[in-house]
KEGUMI-862138 format. One record per atom (N, C-alpha, C): residue number from 1; atom name; y, x, z. Coordinates in steps of 0.2 Angstrom, whole numbers. Layout:
<atoms>
{NUM 'CA' {Y X Z}} ...
</atoms>
This chain:
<atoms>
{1 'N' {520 692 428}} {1 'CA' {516 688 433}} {1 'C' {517 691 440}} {2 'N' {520 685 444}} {2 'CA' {522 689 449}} {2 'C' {513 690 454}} {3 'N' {512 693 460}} {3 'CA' {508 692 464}} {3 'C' {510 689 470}} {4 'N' {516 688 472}} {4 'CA' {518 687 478}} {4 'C' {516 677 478}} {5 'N' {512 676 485}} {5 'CA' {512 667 482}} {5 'C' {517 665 488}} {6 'N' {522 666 490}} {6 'CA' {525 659 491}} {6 'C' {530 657 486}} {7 'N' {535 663 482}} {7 'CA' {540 660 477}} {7 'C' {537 657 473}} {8 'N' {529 659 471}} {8 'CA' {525 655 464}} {8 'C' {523 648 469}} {9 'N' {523 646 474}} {9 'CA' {519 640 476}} {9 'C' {527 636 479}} {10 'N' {531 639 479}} {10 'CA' {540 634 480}} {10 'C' {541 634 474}} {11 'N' {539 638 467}} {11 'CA' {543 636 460}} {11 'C' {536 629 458}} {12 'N' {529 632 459}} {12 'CA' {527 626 455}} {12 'C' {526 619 460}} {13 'N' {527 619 465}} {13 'CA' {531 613 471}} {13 'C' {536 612 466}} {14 'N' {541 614 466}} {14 'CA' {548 609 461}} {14 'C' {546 607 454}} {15 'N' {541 614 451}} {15 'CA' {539 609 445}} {15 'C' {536 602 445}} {16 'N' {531 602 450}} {16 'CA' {527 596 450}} {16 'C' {533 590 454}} {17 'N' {536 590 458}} {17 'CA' {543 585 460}} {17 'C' {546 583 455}} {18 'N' {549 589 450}} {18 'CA' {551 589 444}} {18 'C' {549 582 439}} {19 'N' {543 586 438}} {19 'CA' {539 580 433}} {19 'C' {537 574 436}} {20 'N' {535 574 444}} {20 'CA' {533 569 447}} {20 'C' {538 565 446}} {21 'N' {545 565 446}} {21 'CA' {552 559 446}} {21 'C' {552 559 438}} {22 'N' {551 563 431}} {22 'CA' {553 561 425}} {22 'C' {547 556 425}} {23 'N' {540 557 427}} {23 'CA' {536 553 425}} {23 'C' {534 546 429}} {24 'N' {537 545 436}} {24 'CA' {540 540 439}} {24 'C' {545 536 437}} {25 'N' {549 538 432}} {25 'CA' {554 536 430}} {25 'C' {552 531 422}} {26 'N' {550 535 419}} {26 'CA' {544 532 412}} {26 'C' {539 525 417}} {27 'N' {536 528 420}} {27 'CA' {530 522 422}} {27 'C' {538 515 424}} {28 'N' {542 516 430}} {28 'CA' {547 511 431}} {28 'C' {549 509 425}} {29 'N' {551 511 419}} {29 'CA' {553 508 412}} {29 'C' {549 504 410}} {30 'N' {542 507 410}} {30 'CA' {535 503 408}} {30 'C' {533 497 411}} {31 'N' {536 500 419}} {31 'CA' {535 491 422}} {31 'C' {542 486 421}} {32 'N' {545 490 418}} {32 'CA' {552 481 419}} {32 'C' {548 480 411}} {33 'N' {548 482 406}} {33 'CA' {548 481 398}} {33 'C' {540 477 398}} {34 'N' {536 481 401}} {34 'CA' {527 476 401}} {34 'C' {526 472 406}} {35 'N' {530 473 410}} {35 'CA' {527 467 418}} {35 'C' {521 470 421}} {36 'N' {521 477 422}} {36 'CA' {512 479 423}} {36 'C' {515 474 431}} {37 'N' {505 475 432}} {37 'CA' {504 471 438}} {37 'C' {503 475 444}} {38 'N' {502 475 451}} {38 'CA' {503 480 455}} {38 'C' {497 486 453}} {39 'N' {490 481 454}} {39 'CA' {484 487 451}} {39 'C' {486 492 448}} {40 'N' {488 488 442}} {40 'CA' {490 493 436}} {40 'C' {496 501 439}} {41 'N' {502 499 440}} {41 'CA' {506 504 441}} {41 'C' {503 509 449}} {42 'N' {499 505 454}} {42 'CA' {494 508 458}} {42 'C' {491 514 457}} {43 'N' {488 514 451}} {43 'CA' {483 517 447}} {43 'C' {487 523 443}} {44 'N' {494 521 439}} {44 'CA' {497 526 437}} {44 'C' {502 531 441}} {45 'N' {503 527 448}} {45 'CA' {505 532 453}} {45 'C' {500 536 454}} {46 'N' {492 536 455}} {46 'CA' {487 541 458}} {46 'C' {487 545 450}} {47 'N' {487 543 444}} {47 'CA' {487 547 440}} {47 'C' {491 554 440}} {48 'N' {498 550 441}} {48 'CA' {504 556 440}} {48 'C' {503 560 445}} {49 'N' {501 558 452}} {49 'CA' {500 562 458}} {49 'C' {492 568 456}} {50 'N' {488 566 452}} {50 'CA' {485 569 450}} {50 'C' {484 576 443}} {51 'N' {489 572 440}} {51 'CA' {492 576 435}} {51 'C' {498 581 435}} {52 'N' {503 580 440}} {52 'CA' {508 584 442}} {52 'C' {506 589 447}} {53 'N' {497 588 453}} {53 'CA' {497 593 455}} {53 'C' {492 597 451}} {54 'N' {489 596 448}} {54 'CA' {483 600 440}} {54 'C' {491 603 439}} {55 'N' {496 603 436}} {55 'CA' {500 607 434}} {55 'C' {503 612 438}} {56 'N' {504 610 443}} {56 'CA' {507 613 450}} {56 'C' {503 619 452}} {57 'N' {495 618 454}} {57 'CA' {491 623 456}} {57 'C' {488 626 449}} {58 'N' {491 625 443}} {58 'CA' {490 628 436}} {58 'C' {494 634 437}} {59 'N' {501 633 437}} {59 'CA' {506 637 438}} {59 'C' {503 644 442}} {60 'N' {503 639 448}} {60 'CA' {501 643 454}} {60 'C' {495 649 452}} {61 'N' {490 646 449}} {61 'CA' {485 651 450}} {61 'C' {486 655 444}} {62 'N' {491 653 438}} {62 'CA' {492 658 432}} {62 'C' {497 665 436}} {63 'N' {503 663 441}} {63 'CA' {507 667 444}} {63 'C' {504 670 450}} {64 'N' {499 669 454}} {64 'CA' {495 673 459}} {64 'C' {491 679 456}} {65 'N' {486 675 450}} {65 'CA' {481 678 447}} {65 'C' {478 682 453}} {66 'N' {476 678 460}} {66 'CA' {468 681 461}} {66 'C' {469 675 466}} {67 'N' {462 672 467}} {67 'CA' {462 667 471}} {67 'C' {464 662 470}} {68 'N' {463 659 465}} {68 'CA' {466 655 459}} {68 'C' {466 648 461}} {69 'N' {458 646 465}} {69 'CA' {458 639 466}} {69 'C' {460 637 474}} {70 'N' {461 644 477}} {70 'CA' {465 642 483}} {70 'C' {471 640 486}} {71 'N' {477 645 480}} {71 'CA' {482 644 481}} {71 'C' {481 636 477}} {72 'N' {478 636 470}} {72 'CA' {480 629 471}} {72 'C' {479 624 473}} {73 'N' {474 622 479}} {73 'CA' {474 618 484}} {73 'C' {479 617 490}} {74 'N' {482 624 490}} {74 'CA' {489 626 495}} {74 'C' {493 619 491}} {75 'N' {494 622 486}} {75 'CA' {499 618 480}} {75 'C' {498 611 483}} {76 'N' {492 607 481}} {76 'CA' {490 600 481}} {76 'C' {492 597 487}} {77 'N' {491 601 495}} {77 'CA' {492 599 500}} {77 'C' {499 602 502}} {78 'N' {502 604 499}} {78 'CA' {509 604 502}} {78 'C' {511 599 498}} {79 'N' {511 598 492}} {79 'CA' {514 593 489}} {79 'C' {515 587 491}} {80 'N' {506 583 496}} {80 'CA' {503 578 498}} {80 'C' {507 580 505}} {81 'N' {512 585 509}} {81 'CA' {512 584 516}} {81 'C' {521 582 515}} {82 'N' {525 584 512}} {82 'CA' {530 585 510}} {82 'C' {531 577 506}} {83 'N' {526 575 500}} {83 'CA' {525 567 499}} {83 'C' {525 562 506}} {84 'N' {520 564 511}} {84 'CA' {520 559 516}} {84 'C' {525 561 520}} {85 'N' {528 566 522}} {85 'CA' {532 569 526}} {85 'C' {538 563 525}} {86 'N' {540 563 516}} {86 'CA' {546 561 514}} {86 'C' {545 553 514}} {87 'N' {541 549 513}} {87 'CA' {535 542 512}} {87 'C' {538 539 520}} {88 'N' {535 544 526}} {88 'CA' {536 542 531}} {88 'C' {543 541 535}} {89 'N' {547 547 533}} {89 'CA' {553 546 536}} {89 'C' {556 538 531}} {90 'N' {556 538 525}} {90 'CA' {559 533 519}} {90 'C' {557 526 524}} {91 'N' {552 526 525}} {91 'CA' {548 519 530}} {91 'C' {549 519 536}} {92 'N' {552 524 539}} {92 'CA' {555 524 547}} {92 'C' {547 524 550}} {93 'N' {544 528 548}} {93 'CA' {537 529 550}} {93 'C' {530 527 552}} {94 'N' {532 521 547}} {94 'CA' {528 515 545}} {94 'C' {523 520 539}} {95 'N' {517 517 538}} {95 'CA' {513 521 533}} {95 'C' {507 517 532}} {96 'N' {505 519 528}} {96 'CA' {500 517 524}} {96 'C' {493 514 527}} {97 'N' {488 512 524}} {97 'CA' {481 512 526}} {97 'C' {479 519 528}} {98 'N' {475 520 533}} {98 'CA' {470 528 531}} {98 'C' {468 529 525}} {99 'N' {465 524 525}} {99 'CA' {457 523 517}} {99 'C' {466 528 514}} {100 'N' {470 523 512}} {100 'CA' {475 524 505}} {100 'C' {479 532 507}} {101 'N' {481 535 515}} {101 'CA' {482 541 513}} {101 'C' {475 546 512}} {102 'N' {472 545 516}} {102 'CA' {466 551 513}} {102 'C' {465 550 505}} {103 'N' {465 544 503}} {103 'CA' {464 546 494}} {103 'C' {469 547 490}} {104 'N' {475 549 494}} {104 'CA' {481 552 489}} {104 'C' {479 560 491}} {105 'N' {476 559 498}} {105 'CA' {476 567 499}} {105 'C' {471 570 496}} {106 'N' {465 566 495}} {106 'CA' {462 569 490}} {106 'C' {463 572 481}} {107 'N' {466 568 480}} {107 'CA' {469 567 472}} {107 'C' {474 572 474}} {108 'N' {479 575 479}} {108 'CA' {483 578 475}} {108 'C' {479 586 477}} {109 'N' {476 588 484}} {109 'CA' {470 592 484}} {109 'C' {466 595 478}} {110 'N' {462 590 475}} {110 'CA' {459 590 470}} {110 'C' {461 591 462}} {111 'N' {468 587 464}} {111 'CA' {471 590 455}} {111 'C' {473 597 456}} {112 'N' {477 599 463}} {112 'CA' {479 607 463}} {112 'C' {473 613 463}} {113 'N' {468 610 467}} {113 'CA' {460 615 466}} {113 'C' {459 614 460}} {114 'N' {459 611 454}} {114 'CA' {455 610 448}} {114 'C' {461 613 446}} {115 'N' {467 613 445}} {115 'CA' {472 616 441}} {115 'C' {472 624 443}} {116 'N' {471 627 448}} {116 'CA' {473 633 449}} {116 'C' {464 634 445}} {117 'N' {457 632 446}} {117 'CA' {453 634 442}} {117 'C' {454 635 435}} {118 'N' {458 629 432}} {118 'CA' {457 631 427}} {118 'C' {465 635 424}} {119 'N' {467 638 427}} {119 'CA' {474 642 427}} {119 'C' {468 652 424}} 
</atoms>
């Protein structure tokens, strides 16, 4: 276990990108073969965004081991800055509702605090 947190907060950043593309790619399969409706894949996108950063700040706070739910809120919100950062330029800097970025920022926040807890 290292203690140093930035290569532990850039490795579990790649894991959660990582998994964030395998399990974006699965939900895309689900939507050509089920027809989901927008609601529905909506919904699965905040999932993933919330289960990739609980993974992420999981890592994070098993590989710091002190400060456990700090670093993984680092996690959450870099993920979230790095997401919109990449969202923003893809759009030519077009974006989203407020209401809809504050509750991604929330959800990924939130899953990387609750993951580095329970790390």
């Amino acid at each position: 276990m290292s203690s140093k947190p930035i290569p532990s907060i850039l490795r579990s950043l790649l894991f959660s990108y990582i998994a964030t593309g395998i399990l974006l790619l699965a939900l895309s399969f689900l939507l050509y073969k089920l027809h989901l409706r927008s609601g529905q894949v909506s919904a699965a996108v905040h999932i993933i965004y919330a289960v990739t950063c609980f993974f992420g700040g999981y890592l994070a706070g098993k590989s710091v081991n002190h400060r456990r739910f700090f670093w993984g809120l680092v996690v959450g919100l870099c993920y979230f800055l790095i997401l919109f950062a990449m969202s923003s330029l893809m759009n030519r800097g077009a974006t989203a509702e407020t209401s809809q970025i504050l509750l991604i920022l929330a959800i990924c926040a939130g899953g990387g605090t609750i993951g580095g807890m329970a790390s």
